[in-house]
C-alpha positions as a printed NumPy array, in Angstrom:
array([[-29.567,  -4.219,  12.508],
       [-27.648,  -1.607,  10.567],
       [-24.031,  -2.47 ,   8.984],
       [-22.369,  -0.398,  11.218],
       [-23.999,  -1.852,  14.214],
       [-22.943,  -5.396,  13.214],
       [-19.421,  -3.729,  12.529],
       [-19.286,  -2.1  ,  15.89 ],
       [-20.041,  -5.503,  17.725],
       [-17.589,  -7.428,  15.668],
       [-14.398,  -4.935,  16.225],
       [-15.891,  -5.062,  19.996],
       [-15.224,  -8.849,  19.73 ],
       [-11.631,  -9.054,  18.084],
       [-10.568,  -6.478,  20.031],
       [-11.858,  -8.196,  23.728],
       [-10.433, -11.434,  22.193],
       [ -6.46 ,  -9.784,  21.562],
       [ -6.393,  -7.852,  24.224],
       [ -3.521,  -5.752,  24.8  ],
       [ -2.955,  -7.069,  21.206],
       [ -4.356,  -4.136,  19.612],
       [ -5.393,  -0.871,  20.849],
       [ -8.416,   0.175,  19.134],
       [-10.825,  -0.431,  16.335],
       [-12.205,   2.129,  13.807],
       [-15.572,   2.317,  11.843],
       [-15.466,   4.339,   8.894],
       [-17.211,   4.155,   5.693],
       [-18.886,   0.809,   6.351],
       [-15.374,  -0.797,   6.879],
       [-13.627,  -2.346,  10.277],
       [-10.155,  -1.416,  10.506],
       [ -7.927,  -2.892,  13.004],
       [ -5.43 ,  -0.932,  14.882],
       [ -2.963,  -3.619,  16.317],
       [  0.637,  -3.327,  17.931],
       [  3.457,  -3.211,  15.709],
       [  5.309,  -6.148,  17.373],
       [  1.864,  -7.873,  17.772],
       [  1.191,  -8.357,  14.508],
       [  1.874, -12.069,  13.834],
       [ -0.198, -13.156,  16.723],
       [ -3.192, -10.353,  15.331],
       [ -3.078, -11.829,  11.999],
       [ -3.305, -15.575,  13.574],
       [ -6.103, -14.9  ,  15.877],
       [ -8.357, -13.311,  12.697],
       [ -7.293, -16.734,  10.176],
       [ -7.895, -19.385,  13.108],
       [-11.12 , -17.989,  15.233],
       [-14.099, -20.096,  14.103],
       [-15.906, -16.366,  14.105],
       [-13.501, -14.706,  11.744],
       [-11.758, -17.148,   9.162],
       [-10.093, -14.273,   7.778],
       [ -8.128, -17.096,   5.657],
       [ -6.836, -14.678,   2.439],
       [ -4.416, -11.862,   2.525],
       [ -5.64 ,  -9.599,  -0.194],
       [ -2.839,  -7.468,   0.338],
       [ -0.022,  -5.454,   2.338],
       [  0.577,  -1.703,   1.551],
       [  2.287,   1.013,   3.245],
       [  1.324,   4.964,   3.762],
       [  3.856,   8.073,   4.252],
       [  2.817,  10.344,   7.031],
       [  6.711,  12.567,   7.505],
       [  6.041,  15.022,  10.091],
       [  5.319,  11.536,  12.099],
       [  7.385,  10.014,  14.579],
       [  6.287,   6.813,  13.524],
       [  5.692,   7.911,   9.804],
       [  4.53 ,   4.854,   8.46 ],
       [  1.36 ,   2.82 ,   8.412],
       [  1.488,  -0.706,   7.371],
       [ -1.859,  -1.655,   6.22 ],
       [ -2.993,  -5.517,   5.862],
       [ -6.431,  -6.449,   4.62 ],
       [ -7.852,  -9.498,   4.475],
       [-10.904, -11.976,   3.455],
       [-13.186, -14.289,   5.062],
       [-14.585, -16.27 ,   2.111],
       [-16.717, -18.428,   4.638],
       [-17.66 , -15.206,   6.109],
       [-18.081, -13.322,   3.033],
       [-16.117, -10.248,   4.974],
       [-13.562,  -7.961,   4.657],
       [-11.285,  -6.699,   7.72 ],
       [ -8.491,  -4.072,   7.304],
       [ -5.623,  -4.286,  10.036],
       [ -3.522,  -1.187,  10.291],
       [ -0.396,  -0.616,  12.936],
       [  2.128,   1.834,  12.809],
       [  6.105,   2.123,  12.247],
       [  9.187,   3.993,  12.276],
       [ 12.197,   4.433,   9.623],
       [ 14.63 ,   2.263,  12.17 ],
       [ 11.713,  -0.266,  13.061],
       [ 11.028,  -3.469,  11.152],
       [  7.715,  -4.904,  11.424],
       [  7.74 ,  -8.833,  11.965],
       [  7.024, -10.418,   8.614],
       [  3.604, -12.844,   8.076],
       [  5.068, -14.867,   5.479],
       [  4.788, -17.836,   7.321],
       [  1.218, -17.272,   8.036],
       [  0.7  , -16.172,   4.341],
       [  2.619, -16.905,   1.502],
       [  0.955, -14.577,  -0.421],
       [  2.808, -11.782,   2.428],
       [  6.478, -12.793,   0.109],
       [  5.931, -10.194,  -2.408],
       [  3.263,  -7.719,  -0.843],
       [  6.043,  -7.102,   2.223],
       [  9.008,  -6.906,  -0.649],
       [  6.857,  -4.277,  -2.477],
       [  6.252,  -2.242,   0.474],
       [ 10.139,  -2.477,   1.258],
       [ 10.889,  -1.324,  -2.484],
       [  8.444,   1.496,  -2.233],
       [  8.527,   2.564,   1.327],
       [ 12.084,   1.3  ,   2.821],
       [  9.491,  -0.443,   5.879],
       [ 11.888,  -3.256,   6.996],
       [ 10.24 ,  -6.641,   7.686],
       [ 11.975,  -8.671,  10.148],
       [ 12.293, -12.659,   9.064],
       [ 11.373, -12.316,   5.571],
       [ 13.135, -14.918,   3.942],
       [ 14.256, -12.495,   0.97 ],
       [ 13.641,  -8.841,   1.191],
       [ 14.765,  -7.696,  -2.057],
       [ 13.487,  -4.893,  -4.69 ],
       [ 10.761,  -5.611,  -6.371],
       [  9.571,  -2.946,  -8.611],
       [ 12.263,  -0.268,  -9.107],
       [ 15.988,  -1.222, -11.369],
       [ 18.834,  -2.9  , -10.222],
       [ 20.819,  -0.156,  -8.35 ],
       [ 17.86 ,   1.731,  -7.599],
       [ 18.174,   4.689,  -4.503],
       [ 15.359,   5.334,  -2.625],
       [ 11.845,   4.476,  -2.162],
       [  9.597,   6.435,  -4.638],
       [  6.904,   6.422,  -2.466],
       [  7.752,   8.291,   0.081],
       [  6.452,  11.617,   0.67 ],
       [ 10.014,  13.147,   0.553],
       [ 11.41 ,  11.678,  -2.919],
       [ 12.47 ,  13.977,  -5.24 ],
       [ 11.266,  13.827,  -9.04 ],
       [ 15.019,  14.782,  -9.747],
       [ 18.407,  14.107,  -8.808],
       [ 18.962,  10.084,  -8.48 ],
       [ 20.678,   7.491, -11.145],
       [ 18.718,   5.141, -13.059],
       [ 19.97 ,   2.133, -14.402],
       [ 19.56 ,   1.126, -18.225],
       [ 21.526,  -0.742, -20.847],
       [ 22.508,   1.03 , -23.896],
       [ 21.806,  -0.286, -27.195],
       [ 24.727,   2.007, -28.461],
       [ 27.208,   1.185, -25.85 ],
       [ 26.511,  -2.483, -25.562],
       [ 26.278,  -2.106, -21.85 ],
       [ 24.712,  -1.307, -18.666],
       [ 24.725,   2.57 , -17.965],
       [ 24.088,   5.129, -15.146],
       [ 22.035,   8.466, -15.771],
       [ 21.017,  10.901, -13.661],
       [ 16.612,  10.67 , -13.49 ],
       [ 15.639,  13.978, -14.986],
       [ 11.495,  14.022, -15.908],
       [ 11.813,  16.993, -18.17 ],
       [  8.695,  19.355, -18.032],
       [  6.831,  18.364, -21.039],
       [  6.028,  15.184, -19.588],
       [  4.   ,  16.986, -17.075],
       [  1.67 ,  19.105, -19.931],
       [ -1.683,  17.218, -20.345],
       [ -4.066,  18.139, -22.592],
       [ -7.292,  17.305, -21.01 ],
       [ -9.739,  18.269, -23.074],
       [ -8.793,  15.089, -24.719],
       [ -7.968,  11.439, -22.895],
       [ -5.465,  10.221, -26.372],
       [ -2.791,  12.772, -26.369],
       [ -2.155,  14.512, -29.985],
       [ -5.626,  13.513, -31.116],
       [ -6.304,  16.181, -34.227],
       [ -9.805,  15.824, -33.47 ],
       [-12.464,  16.164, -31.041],
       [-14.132,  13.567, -28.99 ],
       [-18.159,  13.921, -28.27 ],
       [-17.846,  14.052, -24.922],
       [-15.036,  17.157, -25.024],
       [-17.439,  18.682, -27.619],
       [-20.528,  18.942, -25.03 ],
       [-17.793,  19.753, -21.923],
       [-16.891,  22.919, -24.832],
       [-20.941,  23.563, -25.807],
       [-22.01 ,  23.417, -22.077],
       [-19.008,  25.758, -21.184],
       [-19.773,  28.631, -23.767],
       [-23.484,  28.397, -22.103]])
């Protein structure tokens, strides 16, 4: 039996098992993903660490994805591990700006700072996380970098000045020369050539 057989039959099985749980599944690139209900999630997540055919018993990780011209522009994606199983699942549901998405943290502890990252990066609210703080960006931070509409320019950043003795705000400004690579060369200012940028310039002249 091919892979994507045995992948077919499985999502067939989780998805028979939740029910109105979920609404689909989706094989792609010899992967399972999950599509589940937003306010489902908990019980989703339950079903694939408890049933004696899944034992889906690590949560590898929790991201988010930016999709603005959405109504619901965010996808909260979950994936997970069966180490009796030797499998990997993804679970993926969908959100809005307004909508928090019940947090797993009590199902997985792991879910504390994976759900606070996605809230740093994202602004995805998690409903019942026990302390949904930045986790990645400075103290006064605005914004979620991630997002699809953040501008390089135009917020504060928060630093403390060896001059003043103190915390400081400054406008972020990434000045264009940051943005010049030189990529004929991977170390930047290198004075010579690498052999690998020398054939890339020999095979280019033939």
């Amino acid at each position: 039996m091919k892979l994507n057989e045995t992948l077919e039959e499985f999502g067939d099985y989780i998805v028979k098992a939740l029910g109105d749980d979920v609404s689909d599944y989706v094989v792609a690139y010899d992967e399972l993903t999950i599509l589940s209900r937003r306010d489902k999630i908990v019980e989703v997540l339950t079903f694939l660490r408890d049933d004696k055919n899944c034992k889906f018993t690590v949560l590898i990780d929790v991201c988010g994805a930016d999709y603005p011209m959405r109504a619901r522009r965010f996808d909260v994606v979950y994936h997970m591990l069966s180490m009796k199983k030797n499998f990997r699942i993804r679970v993926k549901l969908t959100t809005g700006e307004e909508t928090a998405v019940p947090s797993v943290v009590p199902l997985f502890s792991s879910a504390n700072w994976y759900e606070r990252e996605t809230w740093d990066m994202y602004g995805i609210m998690f409903a019942g996380h026990p302390d949904l703080r930045r986790l990645l960006s400075d103290y006064g931070f605005e914004g979620h970098p991630l997002r699809k509409d953040f501008p390089l320019t135009g917020y504060v950043e928060l630093r403390y000045s060896e001059e003043e003795k103190r915390v400081v705000y400054e406008p972020v400004k990434l000045v264009q020369e940051f943005r010049d690579f030189d990529f004929m060369s991977p170390w930047e200012g290198a004075k010579y050539i690498l052999p690998a940028d020398k054939q890339t310039e020999e095979g280019a002249k033939d």
